[in-house]
C-alpha positions as CSV (number, residue, x, y, z in Angstrom):
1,X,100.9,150.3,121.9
2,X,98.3,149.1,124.5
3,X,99.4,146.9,126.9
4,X,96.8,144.3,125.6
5,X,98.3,144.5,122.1
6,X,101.6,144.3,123.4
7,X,101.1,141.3,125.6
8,X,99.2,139.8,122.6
9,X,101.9,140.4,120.1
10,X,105.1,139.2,122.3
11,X,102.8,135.9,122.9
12,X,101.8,135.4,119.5
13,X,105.3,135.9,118.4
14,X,106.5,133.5,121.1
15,X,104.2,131.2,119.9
16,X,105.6,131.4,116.4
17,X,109.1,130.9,118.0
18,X,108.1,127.7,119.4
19,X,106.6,126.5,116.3
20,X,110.0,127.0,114.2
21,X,112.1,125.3,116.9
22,X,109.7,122.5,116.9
23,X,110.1,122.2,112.9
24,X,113.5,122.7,112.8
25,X,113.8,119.9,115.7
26,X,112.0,117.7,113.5
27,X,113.4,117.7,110.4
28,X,116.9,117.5,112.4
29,X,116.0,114.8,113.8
30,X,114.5,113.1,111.0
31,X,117.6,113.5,109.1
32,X,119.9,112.6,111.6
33,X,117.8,109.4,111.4
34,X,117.7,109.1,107.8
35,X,121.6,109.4,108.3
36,X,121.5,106.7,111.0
37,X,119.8,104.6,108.7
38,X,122.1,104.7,105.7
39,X,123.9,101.9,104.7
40,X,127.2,103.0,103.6
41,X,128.3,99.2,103.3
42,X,125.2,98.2,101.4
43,X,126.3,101.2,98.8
44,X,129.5,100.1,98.6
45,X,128.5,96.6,98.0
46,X,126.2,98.0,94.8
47,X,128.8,100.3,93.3
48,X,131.5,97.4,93.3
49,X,128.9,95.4,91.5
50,X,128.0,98.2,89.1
51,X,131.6,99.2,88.2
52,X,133.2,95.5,88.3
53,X,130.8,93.0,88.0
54,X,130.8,91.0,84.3
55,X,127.1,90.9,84.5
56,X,124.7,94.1,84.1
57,X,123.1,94.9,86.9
58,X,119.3,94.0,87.5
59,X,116.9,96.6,86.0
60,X,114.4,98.0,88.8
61,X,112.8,96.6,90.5
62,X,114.4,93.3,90.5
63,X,117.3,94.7,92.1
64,X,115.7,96.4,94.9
65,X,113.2,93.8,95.4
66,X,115.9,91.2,96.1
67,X,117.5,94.1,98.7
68,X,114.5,94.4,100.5
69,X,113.6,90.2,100.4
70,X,117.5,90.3,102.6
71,X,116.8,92.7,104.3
72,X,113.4,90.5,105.8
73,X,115.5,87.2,106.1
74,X,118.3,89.3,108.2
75,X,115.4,90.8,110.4
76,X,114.1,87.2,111.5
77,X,110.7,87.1,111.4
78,X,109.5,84.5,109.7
79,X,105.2,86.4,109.0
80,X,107.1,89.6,108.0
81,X,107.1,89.1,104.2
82,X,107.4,91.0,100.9
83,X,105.0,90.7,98.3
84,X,105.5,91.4,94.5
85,X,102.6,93.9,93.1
86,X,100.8,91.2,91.4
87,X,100.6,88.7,94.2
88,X,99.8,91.6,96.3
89,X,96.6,92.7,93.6
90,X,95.1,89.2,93.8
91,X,95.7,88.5,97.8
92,X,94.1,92.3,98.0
93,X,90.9,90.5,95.6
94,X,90.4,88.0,97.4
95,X,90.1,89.5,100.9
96,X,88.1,92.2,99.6
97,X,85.7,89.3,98.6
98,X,85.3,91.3,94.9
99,X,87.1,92.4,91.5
100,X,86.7,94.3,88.2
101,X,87.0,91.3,85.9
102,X,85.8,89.9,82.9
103,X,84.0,87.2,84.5
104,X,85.5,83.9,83.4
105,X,88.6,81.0,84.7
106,X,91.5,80.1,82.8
107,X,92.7,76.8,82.2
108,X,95.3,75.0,80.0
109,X,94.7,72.8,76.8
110,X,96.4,70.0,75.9
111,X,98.8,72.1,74.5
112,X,99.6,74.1,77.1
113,X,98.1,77.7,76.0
114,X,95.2,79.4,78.1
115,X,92.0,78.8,77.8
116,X,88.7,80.7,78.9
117,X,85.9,79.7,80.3
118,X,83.3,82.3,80.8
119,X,80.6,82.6,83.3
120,X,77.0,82.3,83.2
121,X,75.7,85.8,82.3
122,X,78.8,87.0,82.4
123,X,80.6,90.1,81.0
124,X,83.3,88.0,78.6
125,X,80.2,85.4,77.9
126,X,77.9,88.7,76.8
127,X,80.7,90.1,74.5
128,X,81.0,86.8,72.7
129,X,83.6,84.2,74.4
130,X,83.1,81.0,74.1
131,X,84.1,78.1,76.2
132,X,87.6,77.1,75.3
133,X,88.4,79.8,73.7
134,X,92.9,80.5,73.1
135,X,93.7,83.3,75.1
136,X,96.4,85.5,73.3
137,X,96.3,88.4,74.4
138,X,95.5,90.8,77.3
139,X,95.6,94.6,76.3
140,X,99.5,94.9,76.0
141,X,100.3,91.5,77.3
142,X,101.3,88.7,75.2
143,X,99.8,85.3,76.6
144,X,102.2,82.3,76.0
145,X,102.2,79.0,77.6
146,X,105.2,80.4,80.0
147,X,103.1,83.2,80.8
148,X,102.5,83.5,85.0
149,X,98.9,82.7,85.1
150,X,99.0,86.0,88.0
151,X,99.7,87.9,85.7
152,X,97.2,86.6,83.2
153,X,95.0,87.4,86.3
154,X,96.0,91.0,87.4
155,X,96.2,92.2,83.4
156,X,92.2,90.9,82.9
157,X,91.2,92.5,86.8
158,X,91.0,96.2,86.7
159,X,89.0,99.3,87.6
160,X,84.8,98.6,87.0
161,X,83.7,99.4,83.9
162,X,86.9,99.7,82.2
163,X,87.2,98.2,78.8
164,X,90.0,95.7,78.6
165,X,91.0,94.8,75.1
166,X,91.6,90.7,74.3
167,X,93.0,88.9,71.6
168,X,91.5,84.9,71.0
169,X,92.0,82.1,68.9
170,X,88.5,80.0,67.9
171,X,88.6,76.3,68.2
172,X,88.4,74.3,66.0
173,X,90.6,76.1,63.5
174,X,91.8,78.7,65.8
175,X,91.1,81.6,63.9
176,X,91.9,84.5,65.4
177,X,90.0,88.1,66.1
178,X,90.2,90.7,68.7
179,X,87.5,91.4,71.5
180,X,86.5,93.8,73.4
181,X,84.7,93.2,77.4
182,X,83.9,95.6,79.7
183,X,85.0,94.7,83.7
184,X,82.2,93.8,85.7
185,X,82.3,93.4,89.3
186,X,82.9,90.2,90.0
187,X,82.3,88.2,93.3
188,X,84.8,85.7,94.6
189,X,83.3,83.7,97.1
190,X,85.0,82.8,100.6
191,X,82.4,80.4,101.7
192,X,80.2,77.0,100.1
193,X,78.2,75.1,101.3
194,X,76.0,72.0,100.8
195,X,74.0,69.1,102.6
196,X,75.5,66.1,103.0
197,X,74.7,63.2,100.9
198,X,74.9,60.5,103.8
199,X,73.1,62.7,106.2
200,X,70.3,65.2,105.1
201,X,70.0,66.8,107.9
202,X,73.4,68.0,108.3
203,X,74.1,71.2,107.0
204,X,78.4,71.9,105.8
205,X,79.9,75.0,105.4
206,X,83.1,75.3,104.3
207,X,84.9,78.8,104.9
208,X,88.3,79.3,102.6
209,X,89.5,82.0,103.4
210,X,88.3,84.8,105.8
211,X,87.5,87.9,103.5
212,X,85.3,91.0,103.5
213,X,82.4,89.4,102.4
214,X,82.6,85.6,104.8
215,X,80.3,87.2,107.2
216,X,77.4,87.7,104.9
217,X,78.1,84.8,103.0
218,X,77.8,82.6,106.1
219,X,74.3,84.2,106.7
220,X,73.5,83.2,103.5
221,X,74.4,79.6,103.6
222,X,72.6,78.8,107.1
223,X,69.5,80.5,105.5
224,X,69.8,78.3,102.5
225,X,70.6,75.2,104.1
226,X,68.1,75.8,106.8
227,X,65.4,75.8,104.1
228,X,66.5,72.6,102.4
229,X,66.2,70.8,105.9
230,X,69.6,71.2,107.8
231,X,68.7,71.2,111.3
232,X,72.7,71.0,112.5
233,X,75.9,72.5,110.4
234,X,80.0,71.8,110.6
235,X,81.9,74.8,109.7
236,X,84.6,73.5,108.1
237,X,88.2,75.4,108.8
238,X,90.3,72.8,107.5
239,X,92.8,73.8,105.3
240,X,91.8,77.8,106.0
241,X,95.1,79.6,106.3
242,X,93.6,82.9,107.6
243,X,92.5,86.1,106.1
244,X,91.3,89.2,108.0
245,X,91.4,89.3,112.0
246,X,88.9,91.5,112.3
247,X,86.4,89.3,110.3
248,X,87.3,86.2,112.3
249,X,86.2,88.2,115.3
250,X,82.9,88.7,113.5
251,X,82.4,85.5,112.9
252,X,83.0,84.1,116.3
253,X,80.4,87.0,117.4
254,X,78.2,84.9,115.4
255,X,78.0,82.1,117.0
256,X,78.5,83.3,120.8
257,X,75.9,84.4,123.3
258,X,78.5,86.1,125.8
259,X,82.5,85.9,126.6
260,X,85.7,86.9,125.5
261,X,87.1,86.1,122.0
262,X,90.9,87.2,122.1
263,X,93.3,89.4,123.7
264,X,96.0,91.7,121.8
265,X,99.2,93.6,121.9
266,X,100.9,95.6,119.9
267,X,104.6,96.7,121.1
268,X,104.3,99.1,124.0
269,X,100.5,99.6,123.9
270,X,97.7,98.2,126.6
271,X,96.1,95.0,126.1
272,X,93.1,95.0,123.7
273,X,90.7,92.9,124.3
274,X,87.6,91.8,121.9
275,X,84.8,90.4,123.7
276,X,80.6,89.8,122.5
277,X,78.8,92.7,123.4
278,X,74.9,90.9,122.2
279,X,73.8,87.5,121.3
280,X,75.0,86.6,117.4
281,X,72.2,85.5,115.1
282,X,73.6,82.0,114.8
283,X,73.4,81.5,118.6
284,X,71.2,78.5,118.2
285,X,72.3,76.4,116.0
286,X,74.0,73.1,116.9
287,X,77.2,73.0,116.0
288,X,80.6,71.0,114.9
289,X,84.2,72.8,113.7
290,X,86.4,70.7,111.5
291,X,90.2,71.5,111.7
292,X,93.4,70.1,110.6
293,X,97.4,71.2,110.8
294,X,96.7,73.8,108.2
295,X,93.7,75.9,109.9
296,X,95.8,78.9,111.1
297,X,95.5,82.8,112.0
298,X,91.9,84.3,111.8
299,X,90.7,80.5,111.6
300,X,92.2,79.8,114.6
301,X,90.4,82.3,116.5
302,X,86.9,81.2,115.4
303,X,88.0,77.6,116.2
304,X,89.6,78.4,119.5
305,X,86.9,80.6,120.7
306,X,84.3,79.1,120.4
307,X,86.2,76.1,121.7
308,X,87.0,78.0,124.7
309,X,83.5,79.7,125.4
310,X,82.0,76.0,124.9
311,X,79.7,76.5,122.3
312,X,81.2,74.1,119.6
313,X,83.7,70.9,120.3
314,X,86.3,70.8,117.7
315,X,87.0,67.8,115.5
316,X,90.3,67.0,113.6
317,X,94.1,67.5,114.1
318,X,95.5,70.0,115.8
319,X,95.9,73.6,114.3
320,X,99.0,75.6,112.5
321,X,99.9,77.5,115.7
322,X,99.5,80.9,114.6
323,X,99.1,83.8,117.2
324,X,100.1,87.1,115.3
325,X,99.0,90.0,113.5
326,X,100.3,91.2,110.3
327,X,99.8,95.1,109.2
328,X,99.9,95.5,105.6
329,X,102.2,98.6,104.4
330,X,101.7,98.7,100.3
331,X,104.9,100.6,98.8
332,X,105.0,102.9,95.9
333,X,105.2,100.1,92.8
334,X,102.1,98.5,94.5
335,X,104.4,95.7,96.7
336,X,103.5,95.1,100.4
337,X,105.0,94.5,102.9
338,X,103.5,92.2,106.0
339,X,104.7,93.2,109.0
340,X,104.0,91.2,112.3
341,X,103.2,94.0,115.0
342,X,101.0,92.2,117.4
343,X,100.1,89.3,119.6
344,X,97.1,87.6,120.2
345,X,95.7,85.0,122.4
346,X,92.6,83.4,123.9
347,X,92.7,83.9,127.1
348,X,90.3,81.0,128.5
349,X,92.2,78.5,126.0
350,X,94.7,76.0,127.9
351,X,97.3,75.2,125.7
352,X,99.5,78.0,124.3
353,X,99.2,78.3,120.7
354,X,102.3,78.1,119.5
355,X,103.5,74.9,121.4
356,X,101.1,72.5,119.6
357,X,98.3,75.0,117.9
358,X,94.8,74.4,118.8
359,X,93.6,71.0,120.0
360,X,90.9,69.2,118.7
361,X,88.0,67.9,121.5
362,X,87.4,64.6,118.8
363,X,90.7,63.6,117.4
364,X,90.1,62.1,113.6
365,X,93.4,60.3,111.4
366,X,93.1,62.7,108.9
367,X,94.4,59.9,106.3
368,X,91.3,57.3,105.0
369,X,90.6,55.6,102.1
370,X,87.0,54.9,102.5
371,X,83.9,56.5,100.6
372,X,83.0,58.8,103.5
373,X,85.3,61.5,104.7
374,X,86.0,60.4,109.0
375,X,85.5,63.6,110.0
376,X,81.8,63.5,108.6
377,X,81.3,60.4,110.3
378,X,82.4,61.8,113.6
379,X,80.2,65.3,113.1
380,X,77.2,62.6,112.3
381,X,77.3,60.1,115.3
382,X,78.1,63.9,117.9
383,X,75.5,65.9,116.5
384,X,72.8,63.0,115.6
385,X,73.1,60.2,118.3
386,X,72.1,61.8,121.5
């Protein structure tokens, strides 16, 4: 054999080696971990309750759903949570910002049963439901008045252009006959807006919940409310309990001409930190942010901010206190599970968050009895008096 074959061959087969030991070292390890991580008291635990208790035991996945909700409350953390596969559908909607849906709410009547109420040009209103029509059914899902109304909700949301098959009762006689409505997508809007009665020059947008879509939707509104005269807006946080970090970034980026917007750490990595790179498109516009005790996460970082690069004073209470960022594992039923992995903070912001949340520049007693909410007083005499 040449000595270039040779030397190619004893390399190559070297390499090969290597490769082996490094797989066998791996799956070692791994199951000397998955060893480690056994719970031989847990599954002694189970079998005594399988072979003595009087009860039968919890079909899955009730039992191992309970397991892993102890499992959280012995790890401490009080944002690491588990989510059940429905709750975990409909949070999923709403920060997507869109569904597969039939197009209409649910209510109860006075007795108690659901009741639809279709949208304009909608796909349940084109197939033929009527306002206050009896739900009864939802493909294989019998609708009762103990019926959860999410899973009313997950049944009718689906894949796009998937049929889902409905069973309704006709007021007045409640006569009964099956229909069929094709899922639409549906939008399920984050953000609305409107001019104030008192002040008609004041534009308000209220932001519920930080999704996909709250970006765009807050373009929309300024366009719209520009156009009907607003000449200075409030985004309103109050109440806004988060959503996506990455789109409360977006939106601060909005509103800032320069500066930084938060810092972040996950365990054992370098600081990350988010900053405006070009003016936003809503550089210009005067002004206010409304918050209260319940504006927290990703609402707290367009509040804080823009409080801290002084491009908007903050009116209200002070905020939830919120400074960390949940990753979202889903499992193999469709449960999640919300594990805090990271820290954030704004770095030019005085007050830690956590001691006292974010605090406001215009304090307002959130509790009134007049007409004319305090905090719209407030934005009116800071935005319109000078």
């Amino acid at each position: 054999m040449k000595p270039f074959l040779r030397a190619f061959f004893t390399t190559l087969a070297i390499l090969i080696l290597t490769i082996v030991a490094f797989l066998a070292g791996f799956f070692v390890h791994e199951y000397l971990s998955l060893e480690k991580a056994s719970f031989p008291i847990l599954t002694q635990a189970y079998e005594i309750l399988l072979n003595h208790g009087y009860s039968d035991i919890p079909p899955d996945p009730t039992l191992e759903h309970g397991m892993i909700r102890g499992m959280i409350a012995a790890y401490g953390d009080p944002y690491t949570a588990f989510v059940e596969p429905i709750q975990h559908e409909l949070e999923t909607n709403t920060l997507q910002g869109t569904f597969g849906g039939i197009g209409a709410d649910l209510s109860h009547d006075s007795s108690g049963y659901f009741i639809l109420y279709p949208y304009p040009n909608g796909p349940a209103i084109n197939a033929g439901i009527y306002e206050g029509d009896r739900l009864l059914q939802v493909n294989d899902l019998e609708v009762v008045p103990e019926t959860s109304m999410d899973e009313i909700q997950a049944t009718l949301r689906g894949p796009v252009g998937e049929v889902v098959q409905l069973r309704v009762a006709r007021p007045p006689e409640y006569t009964e006959f099956p229909i069929s409505i094709t899922r639409e997508e549906i939008a399920l809007p984050s953000v609305t807006w409107h001019i104030e009665p008192t002040e008609p020059r004041l534009g308000v947008i209220q932001i519920n919940v930080i999704a996909a879509s709250t970006v765009d939707e807050i373009l929309t509104a300024t366009d719209d409310l520009e156009e009907r005269g607003a000449s200075a807006f409030v985004i309103d946080l109050r109440n806004n309990s988060g959503g996506l970090l990455d789109t409360g970034i977006e939106i601060a980026r909005l509103f800032l001409t320069s500066g930084v917007i938060i810092e972040q750490q996950y365990r054992g990595e370098p600081i990350e930190t988010y900053a405006v790179d070009s003016p936003g498109e809503l550089v210009d516009l005067p002004l206010v942010i409304f918050i209260n005790q319940n504006t927290a996460s990703a609402a707290e970082i367009i509040a804080g901010s823009l409080q801290a690069n002084h491009r908007a004073i903050l009116i209200g209470t002070p905020t939830y206190g919120k400074d960390t960022i949940q990753l979202v594992f889903e499992l193999a039923d469709g449960s999640s599970l919300h594990v805090t992995s990271a820290h954030w903070w704004i770095p030019n912001s005085e007050i830690p968050l956590t001691s006292s949340g974010i605090q406001p520049d215009i304090f307002v007693d959130p509790q009134f009895t007049g007409s004319i909410d305090p905090y719209i007083l407030t934005a009116i005499d800071y935005l319109f008096s000078n």
